[in-house]
LUMGU-516804 format. One line per field, with one value per residue (C-alpha): chain; residue number from 1; x, y, z; residue in one letter. Coordinates in nm, 4 decimals. Example, Ala and Ser with C-alpha at 12.3 -4.5 7.8 and 13.67 -1.06 7.14 Angstrom:
ch: c(A	A)
i: c(1	2)
xx: c(1.2300	1.3670)
yy: c(-0.4500	-0.1060)
zz: c(0.7800	0.7140)
aa: c(a	s)
REM end
This chain:
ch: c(A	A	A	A	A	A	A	A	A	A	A	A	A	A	A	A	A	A	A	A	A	A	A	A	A	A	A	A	A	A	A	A	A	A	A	A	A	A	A	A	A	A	A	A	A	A	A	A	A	A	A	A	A	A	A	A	A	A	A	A	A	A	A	A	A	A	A	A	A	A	A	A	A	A	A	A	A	A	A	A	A	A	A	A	A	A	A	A	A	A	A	A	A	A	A	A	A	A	A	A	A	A	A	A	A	A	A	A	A	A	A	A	A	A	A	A	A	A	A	A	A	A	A	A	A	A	A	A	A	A	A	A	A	A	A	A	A	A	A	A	A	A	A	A	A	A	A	A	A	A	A	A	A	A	A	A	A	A	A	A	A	A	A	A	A	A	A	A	A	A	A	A	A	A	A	A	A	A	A	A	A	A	A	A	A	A	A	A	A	A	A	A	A	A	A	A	A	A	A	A	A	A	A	A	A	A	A	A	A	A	A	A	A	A	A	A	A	A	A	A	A	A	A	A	A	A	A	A	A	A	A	A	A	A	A	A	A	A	A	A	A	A	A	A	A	A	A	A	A	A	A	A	A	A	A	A	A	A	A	A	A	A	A	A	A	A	A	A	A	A	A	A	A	A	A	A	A	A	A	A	A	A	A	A	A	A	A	A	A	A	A	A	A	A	A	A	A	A	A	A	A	A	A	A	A	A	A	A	A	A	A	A	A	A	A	A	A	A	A	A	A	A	A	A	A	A	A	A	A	A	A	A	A	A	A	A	A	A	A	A	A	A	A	A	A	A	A	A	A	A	A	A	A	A	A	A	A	A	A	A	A	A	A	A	A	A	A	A	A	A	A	A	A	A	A	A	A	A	A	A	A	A	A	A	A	A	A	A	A	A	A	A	A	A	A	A	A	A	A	A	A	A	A	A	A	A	A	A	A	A	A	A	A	A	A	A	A	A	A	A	A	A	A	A	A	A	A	A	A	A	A	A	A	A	A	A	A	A	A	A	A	A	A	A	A	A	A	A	A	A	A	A	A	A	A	A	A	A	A	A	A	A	A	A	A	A	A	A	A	A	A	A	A	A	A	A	A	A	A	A	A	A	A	A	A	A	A	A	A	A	A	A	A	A	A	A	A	A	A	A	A	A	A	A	A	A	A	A	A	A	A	A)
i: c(1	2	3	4	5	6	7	8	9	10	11	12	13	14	15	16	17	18	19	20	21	22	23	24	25	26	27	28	29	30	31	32	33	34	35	36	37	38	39	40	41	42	43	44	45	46	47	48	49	50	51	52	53	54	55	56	57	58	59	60	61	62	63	64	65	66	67	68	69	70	71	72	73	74	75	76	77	78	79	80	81	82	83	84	85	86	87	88	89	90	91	92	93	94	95	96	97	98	99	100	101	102	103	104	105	106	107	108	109	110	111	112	113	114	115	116	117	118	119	120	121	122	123	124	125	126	127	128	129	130	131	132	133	134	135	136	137	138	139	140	141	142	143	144	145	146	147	148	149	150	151	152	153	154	155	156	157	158	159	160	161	162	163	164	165	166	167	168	169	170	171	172	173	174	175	176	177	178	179	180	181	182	183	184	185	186	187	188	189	190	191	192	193	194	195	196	197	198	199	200	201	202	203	204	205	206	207	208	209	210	211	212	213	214	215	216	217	218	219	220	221	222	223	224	225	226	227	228	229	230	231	232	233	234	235	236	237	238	239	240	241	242	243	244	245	246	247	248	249	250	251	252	253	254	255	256	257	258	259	260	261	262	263	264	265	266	267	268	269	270	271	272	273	274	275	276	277	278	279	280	281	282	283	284	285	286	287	288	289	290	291	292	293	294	295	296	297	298	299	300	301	302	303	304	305	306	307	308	309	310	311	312	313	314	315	316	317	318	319	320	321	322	323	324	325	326	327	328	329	330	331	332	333	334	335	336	337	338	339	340	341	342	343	344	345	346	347	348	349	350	351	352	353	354	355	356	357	358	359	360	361	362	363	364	365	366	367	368	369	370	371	372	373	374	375	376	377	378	379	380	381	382	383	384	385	386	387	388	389	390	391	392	393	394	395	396	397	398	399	400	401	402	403	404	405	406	407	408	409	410	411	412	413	414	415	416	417	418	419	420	421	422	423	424	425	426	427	428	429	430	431	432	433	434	435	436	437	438	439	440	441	442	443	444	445	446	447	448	449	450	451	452	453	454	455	456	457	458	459	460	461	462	463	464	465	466	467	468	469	470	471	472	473	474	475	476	477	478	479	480	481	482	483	484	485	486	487	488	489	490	491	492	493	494	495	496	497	498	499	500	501	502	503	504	505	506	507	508	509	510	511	512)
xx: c(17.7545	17.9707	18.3017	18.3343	18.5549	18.3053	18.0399	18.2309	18.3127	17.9731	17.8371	18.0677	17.9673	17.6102	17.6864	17.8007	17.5111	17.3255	17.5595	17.5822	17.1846	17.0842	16.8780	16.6049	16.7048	16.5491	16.6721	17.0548	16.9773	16.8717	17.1765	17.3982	17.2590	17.2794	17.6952	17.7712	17.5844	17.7969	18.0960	17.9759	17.9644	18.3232	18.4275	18.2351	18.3541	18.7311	18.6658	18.5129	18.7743	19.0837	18.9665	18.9356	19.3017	19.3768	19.2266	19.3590	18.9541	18.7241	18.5374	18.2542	17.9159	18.1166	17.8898	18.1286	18.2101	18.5245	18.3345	18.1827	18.5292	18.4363	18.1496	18.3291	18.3635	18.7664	18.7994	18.5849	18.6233	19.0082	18.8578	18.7839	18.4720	18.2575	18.3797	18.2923	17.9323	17.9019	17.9877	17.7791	17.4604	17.4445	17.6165	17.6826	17.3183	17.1460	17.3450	17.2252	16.8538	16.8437	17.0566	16.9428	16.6768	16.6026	16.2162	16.1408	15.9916	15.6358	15.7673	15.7250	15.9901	16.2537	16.1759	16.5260	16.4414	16.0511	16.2242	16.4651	16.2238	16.1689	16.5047	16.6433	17.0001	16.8982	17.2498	17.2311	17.5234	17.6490	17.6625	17.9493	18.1953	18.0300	17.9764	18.3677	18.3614	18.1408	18.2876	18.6426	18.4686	18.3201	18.5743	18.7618	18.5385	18.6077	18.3489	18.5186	18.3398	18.0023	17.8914	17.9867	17.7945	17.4607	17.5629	17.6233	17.2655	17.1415	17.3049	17.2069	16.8626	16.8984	16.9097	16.5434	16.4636	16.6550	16.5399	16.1575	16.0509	15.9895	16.1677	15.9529	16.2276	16.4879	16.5395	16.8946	17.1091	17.2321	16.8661	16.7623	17.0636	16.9327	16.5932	16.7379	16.9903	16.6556	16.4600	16.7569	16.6406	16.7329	16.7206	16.3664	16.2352	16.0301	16.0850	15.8695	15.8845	15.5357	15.6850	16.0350	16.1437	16.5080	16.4989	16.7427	16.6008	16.6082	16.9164	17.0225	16.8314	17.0589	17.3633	17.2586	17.2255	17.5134	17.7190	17.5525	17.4177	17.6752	17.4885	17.3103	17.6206	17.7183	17.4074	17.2223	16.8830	16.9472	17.1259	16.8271	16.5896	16.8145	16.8717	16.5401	16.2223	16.2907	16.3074	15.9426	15.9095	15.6036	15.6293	15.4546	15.7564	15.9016	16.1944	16.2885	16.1557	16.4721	16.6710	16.5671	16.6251	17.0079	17.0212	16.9710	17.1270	17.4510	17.4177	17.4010	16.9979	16.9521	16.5936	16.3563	16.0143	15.9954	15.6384	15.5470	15.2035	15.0449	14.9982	14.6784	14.4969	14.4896	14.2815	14.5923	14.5819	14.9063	14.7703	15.0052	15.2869	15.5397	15.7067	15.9109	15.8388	16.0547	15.9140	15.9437	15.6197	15.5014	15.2506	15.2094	14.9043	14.5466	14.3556	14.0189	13.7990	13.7184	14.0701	14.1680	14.1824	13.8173	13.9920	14.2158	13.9034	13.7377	14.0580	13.9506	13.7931	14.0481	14.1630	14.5202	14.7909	14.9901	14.7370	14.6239	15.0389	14.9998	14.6721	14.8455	15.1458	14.8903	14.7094	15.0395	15.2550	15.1593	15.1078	15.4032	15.5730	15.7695	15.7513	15.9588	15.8235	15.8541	15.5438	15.5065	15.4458	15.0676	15.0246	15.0891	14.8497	14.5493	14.2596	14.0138	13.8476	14.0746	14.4030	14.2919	14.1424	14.4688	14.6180	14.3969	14.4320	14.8578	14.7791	14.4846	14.4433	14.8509	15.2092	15.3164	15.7477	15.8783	15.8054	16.0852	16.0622	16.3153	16.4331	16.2894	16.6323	16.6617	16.5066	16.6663	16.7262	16.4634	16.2070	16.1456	15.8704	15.8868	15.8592	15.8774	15.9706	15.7287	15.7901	15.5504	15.4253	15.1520	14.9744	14.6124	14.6087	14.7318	15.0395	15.1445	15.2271	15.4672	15.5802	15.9089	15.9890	16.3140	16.3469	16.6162	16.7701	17.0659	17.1338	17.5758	17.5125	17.4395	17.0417	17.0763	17.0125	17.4285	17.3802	17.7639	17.9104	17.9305	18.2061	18.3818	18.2805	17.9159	18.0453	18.1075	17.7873	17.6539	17.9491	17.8963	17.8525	17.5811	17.5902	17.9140	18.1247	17.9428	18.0387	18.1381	18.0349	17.6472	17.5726	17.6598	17.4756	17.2249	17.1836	17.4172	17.2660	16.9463	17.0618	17.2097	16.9196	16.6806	16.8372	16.8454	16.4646	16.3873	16.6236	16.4624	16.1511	16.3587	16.4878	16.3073	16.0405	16.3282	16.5415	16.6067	16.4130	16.1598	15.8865	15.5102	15.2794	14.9500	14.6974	14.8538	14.7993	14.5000	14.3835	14.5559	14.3568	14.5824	14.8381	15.2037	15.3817	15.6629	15.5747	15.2646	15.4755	15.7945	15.8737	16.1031	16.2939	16.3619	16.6329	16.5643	16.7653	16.8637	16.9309	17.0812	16.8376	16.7859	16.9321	17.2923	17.2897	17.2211	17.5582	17.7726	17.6780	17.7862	18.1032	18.1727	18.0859	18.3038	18.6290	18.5396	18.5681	18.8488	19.0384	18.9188	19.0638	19.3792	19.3953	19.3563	19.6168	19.8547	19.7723	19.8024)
yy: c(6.7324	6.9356	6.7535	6.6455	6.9417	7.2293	7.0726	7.0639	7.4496	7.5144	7.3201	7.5096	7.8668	7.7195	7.6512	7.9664	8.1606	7.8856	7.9265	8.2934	8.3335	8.3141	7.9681	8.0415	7.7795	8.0568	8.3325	8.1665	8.0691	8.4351	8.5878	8.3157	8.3973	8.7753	8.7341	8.4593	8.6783	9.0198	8.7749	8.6971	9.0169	9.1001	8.8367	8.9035	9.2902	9.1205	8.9257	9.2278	9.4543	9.1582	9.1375	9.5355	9.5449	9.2847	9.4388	9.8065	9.9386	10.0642	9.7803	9.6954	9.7222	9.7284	9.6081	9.9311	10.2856	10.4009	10.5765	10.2279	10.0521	10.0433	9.7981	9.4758	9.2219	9.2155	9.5864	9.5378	9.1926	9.2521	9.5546	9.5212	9.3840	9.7182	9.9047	9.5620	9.5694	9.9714	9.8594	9.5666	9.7167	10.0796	10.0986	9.7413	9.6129	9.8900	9.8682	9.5166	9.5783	9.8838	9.6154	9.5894	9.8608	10.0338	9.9702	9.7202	9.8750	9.8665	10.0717	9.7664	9.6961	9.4302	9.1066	9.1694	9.4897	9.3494	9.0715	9.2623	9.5357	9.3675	9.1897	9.2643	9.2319	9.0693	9.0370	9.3129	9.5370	9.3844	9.0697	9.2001	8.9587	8.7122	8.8819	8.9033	8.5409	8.4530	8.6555	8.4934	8.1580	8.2111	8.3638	8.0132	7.8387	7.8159	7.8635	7.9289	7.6132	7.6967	7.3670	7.4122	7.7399	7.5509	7.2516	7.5199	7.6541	7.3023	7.2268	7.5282	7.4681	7.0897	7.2106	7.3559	6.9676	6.8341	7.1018	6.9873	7.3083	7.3273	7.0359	7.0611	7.2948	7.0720	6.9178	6.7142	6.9311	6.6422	6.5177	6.8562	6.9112	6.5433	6.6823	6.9888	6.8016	6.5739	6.8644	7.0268	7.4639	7.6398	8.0128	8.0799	7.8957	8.0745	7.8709	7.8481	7.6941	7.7380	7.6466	7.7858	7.7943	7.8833	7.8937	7.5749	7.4885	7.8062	7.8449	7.4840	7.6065	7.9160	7.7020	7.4630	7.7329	7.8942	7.5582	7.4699	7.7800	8.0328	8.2890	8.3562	8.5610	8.7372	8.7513	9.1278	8.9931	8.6296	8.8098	9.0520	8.7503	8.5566	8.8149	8.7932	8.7445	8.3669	8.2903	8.2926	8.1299	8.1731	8.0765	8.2639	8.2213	8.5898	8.4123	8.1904	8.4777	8.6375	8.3692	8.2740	8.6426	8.6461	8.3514	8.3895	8.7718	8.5871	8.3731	8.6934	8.6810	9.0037	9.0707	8.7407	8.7000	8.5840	8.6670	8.6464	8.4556	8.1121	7.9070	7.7216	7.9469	8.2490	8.2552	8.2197	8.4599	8.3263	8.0535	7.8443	8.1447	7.8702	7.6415	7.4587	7.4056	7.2253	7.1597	6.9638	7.0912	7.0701	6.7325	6.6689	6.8435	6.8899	7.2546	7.3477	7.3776	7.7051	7.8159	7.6799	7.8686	7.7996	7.7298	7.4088	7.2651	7.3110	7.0627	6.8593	6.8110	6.7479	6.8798	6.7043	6.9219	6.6876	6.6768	7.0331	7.1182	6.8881	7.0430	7.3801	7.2786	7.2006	7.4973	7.7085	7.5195	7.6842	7.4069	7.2538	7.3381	7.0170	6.9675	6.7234	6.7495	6.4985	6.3824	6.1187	5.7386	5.7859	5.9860	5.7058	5.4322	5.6661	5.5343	5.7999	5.9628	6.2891	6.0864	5.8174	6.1493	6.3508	5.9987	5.9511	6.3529	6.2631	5.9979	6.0951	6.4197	6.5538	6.3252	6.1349	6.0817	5.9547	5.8217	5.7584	5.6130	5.6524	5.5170	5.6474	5.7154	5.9960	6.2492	6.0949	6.2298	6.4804	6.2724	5.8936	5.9256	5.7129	5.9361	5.9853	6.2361	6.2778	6.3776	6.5346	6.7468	6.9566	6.9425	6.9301	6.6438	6.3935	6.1722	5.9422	5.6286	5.4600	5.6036	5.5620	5.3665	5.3892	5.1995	5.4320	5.2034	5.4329	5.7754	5.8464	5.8598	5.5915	5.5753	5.5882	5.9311	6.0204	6.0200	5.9695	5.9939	5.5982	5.7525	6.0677	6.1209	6.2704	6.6037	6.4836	6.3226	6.6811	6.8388	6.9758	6.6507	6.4983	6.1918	6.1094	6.2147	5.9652	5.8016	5.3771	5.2924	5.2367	5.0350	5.3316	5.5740	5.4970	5.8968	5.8863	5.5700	5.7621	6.0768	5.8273	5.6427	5.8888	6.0650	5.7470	5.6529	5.5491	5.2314	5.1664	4.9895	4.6751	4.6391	4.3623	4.4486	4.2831	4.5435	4.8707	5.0609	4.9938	5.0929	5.0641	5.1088	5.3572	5.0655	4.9091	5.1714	5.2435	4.8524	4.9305	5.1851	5.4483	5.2954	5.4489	5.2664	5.0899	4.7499	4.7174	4.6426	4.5556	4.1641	4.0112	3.7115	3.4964	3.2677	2.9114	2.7573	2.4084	2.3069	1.9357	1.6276	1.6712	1.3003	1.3944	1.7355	1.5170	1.2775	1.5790	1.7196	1.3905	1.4400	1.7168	1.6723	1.3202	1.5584	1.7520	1.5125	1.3844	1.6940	1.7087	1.3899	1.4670	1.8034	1.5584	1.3672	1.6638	1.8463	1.5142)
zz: c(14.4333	14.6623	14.7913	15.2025	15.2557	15.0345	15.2747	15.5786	15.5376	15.4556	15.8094	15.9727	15.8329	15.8800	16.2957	16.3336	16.2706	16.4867	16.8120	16.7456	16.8252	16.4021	16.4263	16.1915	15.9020	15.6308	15.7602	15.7843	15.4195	15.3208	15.4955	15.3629	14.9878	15.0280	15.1186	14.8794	14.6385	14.7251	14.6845	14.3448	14.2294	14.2973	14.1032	13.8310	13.8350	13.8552	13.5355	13.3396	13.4526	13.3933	13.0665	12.9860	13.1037	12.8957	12.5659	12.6694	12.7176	12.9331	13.1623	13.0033	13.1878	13.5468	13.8479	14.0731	13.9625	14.0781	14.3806	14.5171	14.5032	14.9324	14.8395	14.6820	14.9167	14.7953	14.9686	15.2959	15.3765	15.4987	15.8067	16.1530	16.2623	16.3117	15.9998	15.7913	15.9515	15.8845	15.5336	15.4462	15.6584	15.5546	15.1960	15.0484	15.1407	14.9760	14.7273	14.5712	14.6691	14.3943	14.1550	13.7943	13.9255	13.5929	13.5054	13.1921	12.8289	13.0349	13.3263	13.5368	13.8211	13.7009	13.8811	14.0904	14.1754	14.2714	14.4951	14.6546	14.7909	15.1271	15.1397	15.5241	15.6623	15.9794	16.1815	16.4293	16.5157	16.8216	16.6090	16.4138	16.5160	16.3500	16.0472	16.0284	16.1252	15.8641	15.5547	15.7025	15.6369	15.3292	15.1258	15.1983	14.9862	14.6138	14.3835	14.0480	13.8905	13.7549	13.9048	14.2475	14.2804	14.1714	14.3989	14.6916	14.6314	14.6154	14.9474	15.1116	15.0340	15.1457	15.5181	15.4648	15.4319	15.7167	15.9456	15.8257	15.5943	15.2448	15.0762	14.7512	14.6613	14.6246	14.3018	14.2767	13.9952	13.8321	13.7667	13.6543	13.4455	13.2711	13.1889	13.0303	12.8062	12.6978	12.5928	12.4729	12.4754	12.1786	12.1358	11.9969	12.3119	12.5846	12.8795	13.2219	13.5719	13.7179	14.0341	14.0157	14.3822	14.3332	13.9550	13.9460	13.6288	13.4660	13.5271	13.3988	13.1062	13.0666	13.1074	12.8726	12.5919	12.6821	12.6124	12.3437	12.1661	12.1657	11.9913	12.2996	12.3969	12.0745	11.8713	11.9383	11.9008	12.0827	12.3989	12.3969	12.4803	12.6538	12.8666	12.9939	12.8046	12.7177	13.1021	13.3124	13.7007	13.9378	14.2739	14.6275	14.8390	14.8630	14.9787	14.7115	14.4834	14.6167	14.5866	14.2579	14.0993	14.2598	14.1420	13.7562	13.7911	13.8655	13.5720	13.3429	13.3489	13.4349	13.3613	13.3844	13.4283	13.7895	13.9411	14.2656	14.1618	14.2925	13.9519	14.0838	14.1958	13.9724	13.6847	13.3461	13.0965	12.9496	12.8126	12.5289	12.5597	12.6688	12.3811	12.6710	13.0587	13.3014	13.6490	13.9643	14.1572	14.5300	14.5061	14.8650	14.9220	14.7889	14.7435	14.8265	14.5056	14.6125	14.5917	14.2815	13.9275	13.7364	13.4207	13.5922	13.6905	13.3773	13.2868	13.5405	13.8407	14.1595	14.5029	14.4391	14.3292	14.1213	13.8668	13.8995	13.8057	13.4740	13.3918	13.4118	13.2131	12.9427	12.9709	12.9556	12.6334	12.3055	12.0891	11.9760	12.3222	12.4996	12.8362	13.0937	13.4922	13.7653	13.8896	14.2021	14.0953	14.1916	13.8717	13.6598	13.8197	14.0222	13.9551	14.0272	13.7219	13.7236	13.6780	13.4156	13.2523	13.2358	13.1348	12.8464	12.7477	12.7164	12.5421	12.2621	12.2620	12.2872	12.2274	12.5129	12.4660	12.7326	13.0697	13.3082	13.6247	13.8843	14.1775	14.5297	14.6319	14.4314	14.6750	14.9892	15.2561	15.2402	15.0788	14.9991	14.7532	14.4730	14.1468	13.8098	13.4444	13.2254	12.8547	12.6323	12.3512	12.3437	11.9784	12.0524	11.8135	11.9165	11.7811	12.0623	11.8800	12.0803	12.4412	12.5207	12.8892	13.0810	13.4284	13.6040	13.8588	13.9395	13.8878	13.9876	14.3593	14.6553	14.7096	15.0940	15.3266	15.2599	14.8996	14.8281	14.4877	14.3074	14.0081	13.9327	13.5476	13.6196	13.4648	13.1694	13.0761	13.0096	12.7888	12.4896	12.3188	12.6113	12.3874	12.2840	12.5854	12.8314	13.1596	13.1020	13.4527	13.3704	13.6482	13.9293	13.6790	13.4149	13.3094	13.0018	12.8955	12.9035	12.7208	12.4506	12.4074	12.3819	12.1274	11.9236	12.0169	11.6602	11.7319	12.0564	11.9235	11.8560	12.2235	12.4355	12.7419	12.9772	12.8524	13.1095	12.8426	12.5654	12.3136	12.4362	12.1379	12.2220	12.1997	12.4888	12.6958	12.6236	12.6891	13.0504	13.1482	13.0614	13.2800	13.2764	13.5360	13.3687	13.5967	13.3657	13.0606	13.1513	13.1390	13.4369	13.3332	13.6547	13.5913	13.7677	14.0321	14.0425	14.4081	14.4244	14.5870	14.9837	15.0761	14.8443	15.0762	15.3880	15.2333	15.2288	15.5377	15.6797	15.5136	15.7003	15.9610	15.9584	15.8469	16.1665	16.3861	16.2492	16.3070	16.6011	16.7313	16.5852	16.7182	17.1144	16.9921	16.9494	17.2933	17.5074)
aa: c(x	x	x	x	x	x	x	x	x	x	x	x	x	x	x	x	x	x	x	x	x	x	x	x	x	x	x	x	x	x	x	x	x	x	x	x	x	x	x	x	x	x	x	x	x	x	x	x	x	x	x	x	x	x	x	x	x	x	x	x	x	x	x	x	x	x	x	x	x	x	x	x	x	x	x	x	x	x	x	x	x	x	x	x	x	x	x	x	x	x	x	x	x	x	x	x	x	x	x	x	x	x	x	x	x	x	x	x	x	x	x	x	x	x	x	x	x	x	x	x	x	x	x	x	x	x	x	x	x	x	x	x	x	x	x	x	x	x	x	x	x	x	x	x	x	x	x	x	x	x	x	x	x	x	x	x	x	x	x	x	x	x	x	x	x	x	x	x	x	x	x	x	x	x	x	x	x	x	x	x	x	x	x	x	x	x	x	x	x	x	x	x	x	x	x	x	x	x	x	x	x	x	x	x	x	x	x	x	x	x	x	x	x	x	x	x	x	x	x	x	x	x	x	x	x	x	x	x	x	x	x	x	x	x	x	x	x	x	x	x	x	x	x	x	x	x	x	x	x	x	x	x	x	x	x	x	x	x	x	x	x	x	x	x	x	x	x	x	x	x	x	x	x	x	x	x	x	x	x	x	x	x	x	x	x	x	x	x	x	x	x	x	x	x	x	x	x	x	x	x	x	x	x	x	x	x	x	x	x	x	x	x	x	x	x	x	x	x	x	x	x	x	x	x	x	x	x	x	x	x	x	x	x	x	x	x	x	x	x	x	x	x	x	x	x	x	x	x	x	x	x	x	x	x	x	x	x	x	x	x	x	x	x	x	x	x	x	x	x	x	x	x	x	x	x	x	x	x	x	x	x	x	x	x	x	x	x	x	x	x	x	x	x	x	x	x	x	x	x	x	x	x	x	x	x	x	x	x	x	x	x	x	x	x	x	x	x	x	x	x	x	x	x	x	x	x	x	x	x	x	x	x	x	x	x	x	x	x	x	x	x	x	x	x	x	x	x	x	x	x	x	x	x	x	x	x	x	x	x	x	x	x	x	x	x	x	x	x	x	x	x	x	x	x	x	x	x	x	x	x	x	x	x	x	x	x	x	x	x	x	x	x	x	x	x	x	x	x	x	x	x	x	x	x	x	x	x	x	x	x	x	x)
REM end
């Protein structure tokens, strides 16, 4: 997470489009994205041409030609208030909405391009002073570390929440960054968020490969794909559409698959293209039947979206495709017929991994819901023999609404060596203790049910019902206390209150 002062500079940027008459929390958020993004690209253009300098060539694919030198935020940010908004409104604005603008092979518009087409500047030009203000303030904030940028998204997006809109966006980095590292991407994957908001875990996804599969940079045919047709997100927010594709364009995606498209309600004819998906979707709500896609309800028959999202994940993974989504705790225990049917269809008819259950902190402040990752694998086949049970009880950060930092080491735990190169401190965070023991799961069948994680063999579950909560299999030791006899309490309470007095009297003596 961000440090006090990164979020200090960032509530103070964030004020000053309040008192200055911006006090629509999106549309501060879309502003805010659209100059943090322009930012971006300077420094990218920097780097490339740094490094042609350095090698004595040409820059190589340069974001400015030598005639839009005028557009990086380096060259404007340092005029006077009205020539900066002239800038920014009339050339540096259009400028990124035609971005990455060249059609795909189909002669489709690229998903930026798509996105971008109704993107607005919205400061007006009396407003800019604060413009100025605002570049002033956010060109103090580093963001060199890949980290921070995805935090500063994160924490951007967090004031949706506190301001009451849209908090099914939010998904803590460090949690997402833990369900990449267990699924582990690799090149030949096709990845999809059907509920991508912001494309956080695409993104994660990107960085992961890019860490741990370097070919994704050097490779012809691997850069090809990872450029763009290994990443798909769906979402019907045009806002976080925008977001999302500025977003993964800074991380060198240039040409995703992000679609404008509500995943429950529109018939899929995409079925099992996916061979990974990573998702935390919007299960607060319920649909109308009428509304929903006819092939999810062939699945099964529900208005709640929680179980219409894992029907769709199985409907999308091709079979062999992995898949680790957070689901709320009621997924695991419902008992109405549609959840102990999508229970039983993890369970018999695909291969149920992993089910870890976290701590309600973990959404807080925005959210207090007690929830939960599942980990599966689609084979049409089944092959769940023993699922895999973790009892997260803290995840690096205090569980409270301020959500502080408990140790410094979090970075580490998702190196290049996730395993290896963990954090000691497991009390304050259990998340390399899960990474390392779920990539040595064939050891974890000897550990006991008091244990913080365990083995629970298929027939089991099945006797339960289908149950997944951990608190159905998990054993509690309670370690008795001896208290000593009533009367010998009595005696030494007597004692006491005997050496009281005592002083007491001898404290009289003294003051006489």
């Amino acid at each position: 997470m961000l440090t006090g002062d990164i979020r200090n500079q960032v509530d103070k940027v964030w004020d000053t489009f309040w008192t200055g008459g911006i006090s629509n929390p999106l549309e501060v958020i879309e502003q805010l994205t659209y100059l943090l993004f322009i930012k971006r690209l300077d420094e990218l253009h920097t780097r490339r041409e740094a490094k042609a300098n350095r090698l004595r060539r040409p820059i190589e694919n340069p974001i400015f030609n030598d005639d839009q030198q005028e557009l990086r935020w380096s060259r404007f940010k340092n005029a006077d208030p009205q020539t900066m908004y002239a800038t920014v409104a009339d050339k540096v604005f259009p400028f990124i909405k035609t971005m990455n603008g060249d059609a795909n092979a189909d002669g489709s518009p690229t998903a930026f391009a798509a996105h971008m087409k109704d993107a607005r500047f919205t400061l007006p030009p009396e407003k800019a002073g604060l413009l100025a203000k605002v570049v002033d303030m956010i060109d103090r904030i580093p963001m060199d570390d890949r980290d921070t940028k995805g935090d500063l998204y994160e924490y951007l997006l967090s004031k949706l929440a506190t301001a009451g809109q849209n908090g099914q966006f939010r998904t803590p980095r460090h949690i997402i960054k833990m369900m990449v590292a267990m699924t582990a991407p690799t090149p030949t994957d096709t990845i999809c968020d059907p509920a991508c908001g912001t494309a956080g875990f695409l993104v994660a996804a990107a960085e992961y490969l890019d860490d741990h599969h370097p070919a994704v940079r050097t490779d012809a045919d691997a850069r090809a794909r990872y450029a763009g047709p290994m990443f798909h997100g769906f979402d019907f927010d045009s806002a976080m559409l925008r977001i999302g594709s500025m977003n993964m364009l800074l991380h060198g995606i240039e040409r995703p698959h992000i679609q404008n498209r509500d995943s429950l309600a529109e018939e899929h004819n995409d079925a099992e293209q996916y061979s990974l998906i990573l998702a935390n979707p919007p299960f607060a709500g319920s649909l109308d039947y009428e509304s929903t896609a006819k092939d999810l309800l062939k699945m099964v028959k529900t208005k709640k979206t929680e179980l219409l999202f894992l029907a769709l994940f199985l409907r999308l993974l091709k079979p062999g495709g992995r898949a680790a989504v957070i689901v709320p705790d009621g997924v695991l225990f419902g008992s109405s017929r549609a959840h102990k049917a999508l229970r039983r269809a993890l369970v018999e008819e695909q291969k149920l991994d992993g089910v870890i259950s976290m701590p309600s902190g973990v959404f807080k402040p925005y959210a207090g819901v007690s929830t939960a990752i599942l980990l599966f694998t689609k084979t049409n086949s089944g092959g769940t023999e023993a699922v895999w049970f973790y009892d997260m009880q803290a995840d690096g950060y205090s569980l409270d609404d301020k959500r502080t930092p408990l140790e410094t080491t979090r970075n580490r735990v998702f190196g290049k060596n996730p395993v290896s190169n963990q954090s000691h401190d497991h009390k304050n965070n259990n998340i390399p203790d899960i990474l390392t023991r779920w990539a040595n799961r064939a050891a974890e069948g000897e550990r006991e049910r008091t244990d913080q994680s365990f083995m629970v063999p298929k027939a089991e579950i099945a006797a339960n019902d289908y149950d997944l909560s951990i608190n159905r299999y998990k054993e509690i030791v309670y370690e008795e206390i001896e208290y000593d006899p009533p009367l010998q309490i009595l005696d030494e309470l007597a004692q006491l209150e005997a050496e009281i007095q005592q002083g007491m009297a001898e404290l009289r003596e003294m003051l006489q």
